[in-house]
N, C-alpha and C positions, 0 to 999 in steps of 0.2 A: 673493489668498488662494484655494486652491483647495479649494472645496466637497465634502467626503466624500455620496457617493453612499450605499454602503454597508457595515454595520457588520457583521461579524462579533460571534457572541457566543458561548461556549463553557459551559454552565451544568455543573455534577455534577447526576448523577442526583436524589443524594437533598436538591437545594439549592432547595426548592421555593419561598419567597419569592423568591427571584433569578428561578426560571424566569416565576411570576406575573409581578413585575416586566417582563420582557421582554417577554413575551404582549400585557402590559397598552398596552407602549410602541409595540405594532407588529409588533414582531420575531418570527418565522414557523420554523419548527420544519422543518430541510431533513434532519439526519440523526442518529441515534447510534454516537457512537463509542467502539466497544469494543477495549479493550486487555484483551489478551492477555501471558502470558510463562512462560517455560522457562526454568527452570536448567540450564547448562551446569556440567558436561560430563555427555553423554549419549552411548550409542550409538547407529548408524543402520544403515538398509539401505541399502546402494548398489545401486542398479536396475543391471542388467549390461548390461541393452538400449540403455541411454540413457546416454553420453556427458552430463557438466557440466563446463564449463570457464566462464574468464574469457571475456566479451564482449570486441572489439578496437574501436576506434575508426571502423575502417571499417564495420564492420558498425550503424553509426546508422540509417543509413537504411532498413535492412530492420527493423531494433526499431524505428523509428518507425510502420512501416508494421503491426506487429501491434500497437503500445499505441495506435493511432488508435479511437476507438469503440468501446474494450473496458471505458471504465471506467464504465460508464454510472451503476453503482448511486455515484457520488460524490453528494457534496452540490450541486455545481455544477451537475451537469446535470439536477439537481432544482430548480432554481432557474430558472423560466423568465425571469429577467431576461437569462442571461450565454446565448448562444447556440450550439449544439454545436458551431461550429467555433472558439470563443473557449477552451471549457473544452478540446479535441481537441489545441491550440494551447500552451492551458498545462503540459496534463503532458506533449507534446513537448519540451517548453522542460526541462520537471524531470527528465526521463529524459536529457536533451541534458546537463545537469550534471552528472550522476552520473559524467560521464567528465571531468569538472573538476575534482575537489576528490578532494584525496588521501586523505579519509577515507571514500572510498565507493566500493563494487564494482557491478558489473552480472554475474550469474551466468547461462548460456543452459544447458539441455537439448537437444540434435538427436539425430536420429537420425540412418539412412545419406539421407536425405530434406532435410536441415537442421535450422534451430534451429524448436522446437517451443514456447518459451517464454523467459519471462525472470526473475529476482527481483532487483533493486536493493537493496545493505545500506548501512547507517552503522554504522561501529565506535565506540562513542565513549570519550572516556578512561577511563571508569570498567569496561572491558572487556565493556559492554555491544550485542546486534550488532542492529540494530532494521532490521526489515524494511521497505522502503519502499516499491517497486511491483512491484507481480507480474502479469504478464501472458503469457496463453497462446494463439496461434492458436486462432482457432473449430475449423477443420477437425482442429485436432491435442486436442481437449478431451476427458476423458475416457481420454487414453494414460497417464496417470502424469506429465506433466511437471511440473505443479506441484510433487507428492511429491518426484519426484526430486530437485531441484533444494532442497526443503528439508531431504531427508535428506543432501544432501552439505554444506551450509551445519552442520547442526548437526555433522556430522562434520567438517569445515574450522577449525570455529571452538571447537570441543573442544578439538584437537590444537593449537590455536593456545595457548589457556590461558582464552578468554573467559568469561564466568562466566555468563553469561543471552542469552538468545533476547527480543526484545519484536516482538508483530506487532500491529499497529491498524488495525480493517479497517471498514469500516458494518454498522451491527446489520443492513440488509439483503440483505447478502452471505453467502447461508447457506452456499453452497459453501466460501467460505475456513474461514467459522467451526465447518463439519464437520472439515476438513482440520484445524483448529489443535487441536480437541478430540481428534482420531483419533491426534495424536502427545502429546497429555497436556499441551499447555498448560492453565493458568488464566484463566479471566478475571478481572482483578483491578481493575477499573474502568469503569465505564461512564459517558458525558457523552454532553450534550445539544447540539449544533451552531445555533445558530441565526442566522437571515439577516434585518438590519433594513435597507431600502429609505426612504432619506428626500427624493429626487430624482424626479422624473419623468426617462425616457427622453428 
């Protein structure tokens, strides 16, 4: 039988006997996770400077190389059990699928320079398009790429017929959560991530 190490826990904001409970049991408070969401259809700017296309397959290796250590505000690598090349390892591994499964895109920004960034979607049946990883070169931050890349997504998936936008990002990621408030998302939900440890190393 193989011994669970560690427990994930996912509490609501406002579910404060669960969260006690948790506290009570161990369980250690690594992140909040705030959901966001946009009604589609909307109009968008398309940045003229910057080119958005589909990522190709061959191009893994260099998106690997800008989502390596970009994600730092996650819950994992707040969590000094899992070690930064485990957590670096795993969203390699999630970014590496998104070129798997036929309900999910990988979008890039470049300029005449290259790709400047990335955002990863899931369409899901109910024509909702949920944002999943977003990652931008250091050296390129600050150019627009992010924006762009979601100004073309809402305008993609407009034209498509999708009916909602959802982005879920860490209450400590101010950056993303300027960028979702600056195009007029909601926040329509807030949870409590928490990490319980019942193993020694």
């Amino acid at each position: 039988v193989q011994q669970i190490r560690c427990l994930y826990y996912l509490a609501n904001l406002d579910d404060v006997p669960s969260i006690h409970a948790a506290e009570n049991m161990g369980f250690q408070l690594m992140d909040i996770r705030s959901t966001f969401s946009l009604q589609l259809p909307q109009i968008a700017y398309l940045d003229p400077d910057l080119e958005v296309r589909q990522a190709e397959p061959w191009e893994l290796p260099h998106l690997l190389e800008i989502s390596t250590g970009i994600f730092c505000n996650a819950r994992f690598y707040q969590d000094p059990h899992f070690s930064t090349q485990r957590v670096d390892q795993m969203y390699n591994r999630w970014l590496e699928n998104h070129f798997q499964q036929s309900n999910t895109c990988i979008w890039v920004a470049e300029d005449e320079n290259g790709i400047l960034g990335f955002t990863s979607v899931e369409v899901t049946q109910e024509g909702i398009v949920r944002l999943s990883l977003t990652g931008v070169q250091p050296s390129a931050r600050r150019r627009g790429a992010a924006k762009a890349i979601k100004n073309f997504i809402i305008d993609h998936y407009s034209k498509l017929g999708c009916v909602g936008l959802e982005s879920i990002t860490q209450g400590r990621n101010r950056s993303l959560i300027n960028i979702n408030n600056s195009f007029g998302f909601r926040l329509v939900q807030q949870q409590l991530w928490y990490h319980g440890w019942f193993l020694d190393d």
